[in-house]
C-alpha positions in Angstrom: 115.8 118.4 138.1 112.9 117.1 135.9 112.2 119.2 134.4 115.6 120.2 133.4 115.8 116.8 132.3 111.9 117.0 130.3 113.6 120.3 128.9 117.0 118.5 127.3 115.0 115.3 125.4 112.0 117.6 124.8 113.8 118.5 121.1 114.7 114.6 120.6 111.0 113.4 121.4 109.6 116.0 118.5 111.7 115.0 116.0 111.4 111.2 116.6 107.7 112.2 116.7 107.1 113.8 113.6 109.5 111.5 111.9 107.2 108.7 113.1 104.2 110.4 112.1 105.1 112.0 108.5 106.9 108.7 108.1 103.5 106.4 108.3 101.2 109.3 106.7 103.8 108.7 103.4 103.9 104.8 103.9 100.4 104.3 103.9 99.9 106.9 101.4 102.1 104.8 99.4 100.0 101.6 99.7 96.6 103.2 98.5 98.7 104.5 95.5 99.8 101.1 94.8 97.3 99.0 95.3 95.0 101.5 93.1 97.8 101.3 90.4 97.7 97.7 90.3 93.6 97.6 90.4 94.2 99.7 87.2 96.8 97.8 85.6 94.5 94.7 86.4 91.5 96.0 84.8 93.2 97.2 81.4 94.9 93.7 80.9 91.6 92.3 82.1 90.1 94.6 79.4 92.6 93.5 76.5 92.3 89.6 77.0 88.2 89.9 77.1 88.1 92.1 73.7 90.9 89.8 72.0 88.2 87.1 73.2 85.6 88.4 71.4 87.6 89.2 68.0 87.5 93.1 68.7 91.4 93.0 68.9 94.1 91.4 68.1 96.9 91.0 70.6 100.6 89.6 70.2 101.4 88.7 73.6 105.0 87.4 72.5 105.9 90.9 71.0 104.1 92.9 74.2 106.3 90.6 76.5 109.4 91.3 74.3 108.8 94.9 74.5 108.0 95.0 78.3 110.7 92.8 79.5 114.0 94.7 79.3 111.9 98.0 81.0 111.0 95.5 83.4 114.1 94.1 84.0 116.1 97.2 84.3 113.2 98.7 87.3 113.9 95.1 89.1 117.4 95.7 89.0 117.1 99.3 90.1 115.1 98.7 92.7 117.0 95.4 94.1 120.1 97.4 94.1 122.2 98.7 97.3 123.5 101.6 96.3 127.5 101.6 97.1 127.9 105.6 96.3 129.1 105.0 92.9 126.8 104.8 89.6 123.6 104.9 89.8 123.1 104.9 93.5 125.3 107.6 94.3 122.1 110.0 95.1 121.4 108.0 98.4 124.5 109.2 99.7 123.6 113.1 99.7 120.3 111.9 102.1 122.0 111.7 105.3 123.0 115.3 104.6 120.1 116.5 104.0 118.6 115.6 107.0 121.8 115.9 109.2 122.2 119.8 109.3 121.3 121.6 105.8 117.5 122.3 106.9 117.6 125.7 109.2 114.2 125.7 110.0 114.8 122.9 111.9 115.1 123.8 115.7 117.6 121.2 116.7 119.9 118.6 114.7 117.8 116.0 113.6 119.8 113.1 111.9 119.7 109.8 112.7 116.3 110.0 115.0 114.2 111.9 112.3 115.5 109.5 109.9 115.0 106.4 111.9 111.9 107.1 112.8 110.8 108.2 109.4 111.8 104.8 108.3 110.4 103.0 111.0 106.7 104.7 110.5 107.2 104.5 106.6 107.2 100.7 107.1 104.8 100.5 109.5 102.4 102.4 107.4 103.4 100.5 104.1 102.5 97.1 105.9 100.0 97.6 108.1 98.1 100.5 107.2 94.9 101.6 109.1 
């Protein structure tokens, strides 16, 4: 009776488990990338303002801010957005699908578990790391 048992949620506990798993691995591979993108993006603007110190450049901030805030603006608002399935967003409706039944290598319908735990450990990774 156990094992029968062991046997049905065996499928359930692997996909939860590697959704978990490749879930964090992404997330915290996604921290490293951004906080080295930013170190970069530090140091060059760091770079600018001391050779504009010394006279080697000459930088207009007003016309590098003009320039920079509509892209700015536009990836704030993208990323800030819900995406109702129309526009724009209307790609993050296709995700459930993916990941509901259109992957045959996949022993077992995954779904909601995978995903949940995907985005559980994606979190989890992003925030707290190792």
């Amino acid at each position: 009776m156990i094992a029968e048992t062991t046997n049905s949620f065996t499928p359930l506990l692997t996909s939860v488990g590697f959704g978990g798993i490749a879930g964090f691995l992404i997330g915290l591979a996604m921290r490293y990338i951004i906080k080295i993108l930013a170190i970069v993006a530090g140091i060059f603007f760091a770079a600018l303002a001391y050779l504009q110190s010394q006279g080697i450049l000459n930088i207009n901030w007003e016309k590098l801010q003009t320039l920079s805030q509509p892209l700015l603006s536009s990836l704030t608002n993208s990323l800030n957005s819900t995406g109702t399935g129309t526009g724009h967003g209307a790609t993050t409706a296709a995700i459930p699908n993916i990941l509901h039944s259109n992957l045959p290598f996949l022993p077992v319908d995954m779904g909601l578990p995978l995903a949940g735990s995907a985005g559980l450990g994606f979190v989890f990774g992003l925030t707290r790391g190792l």
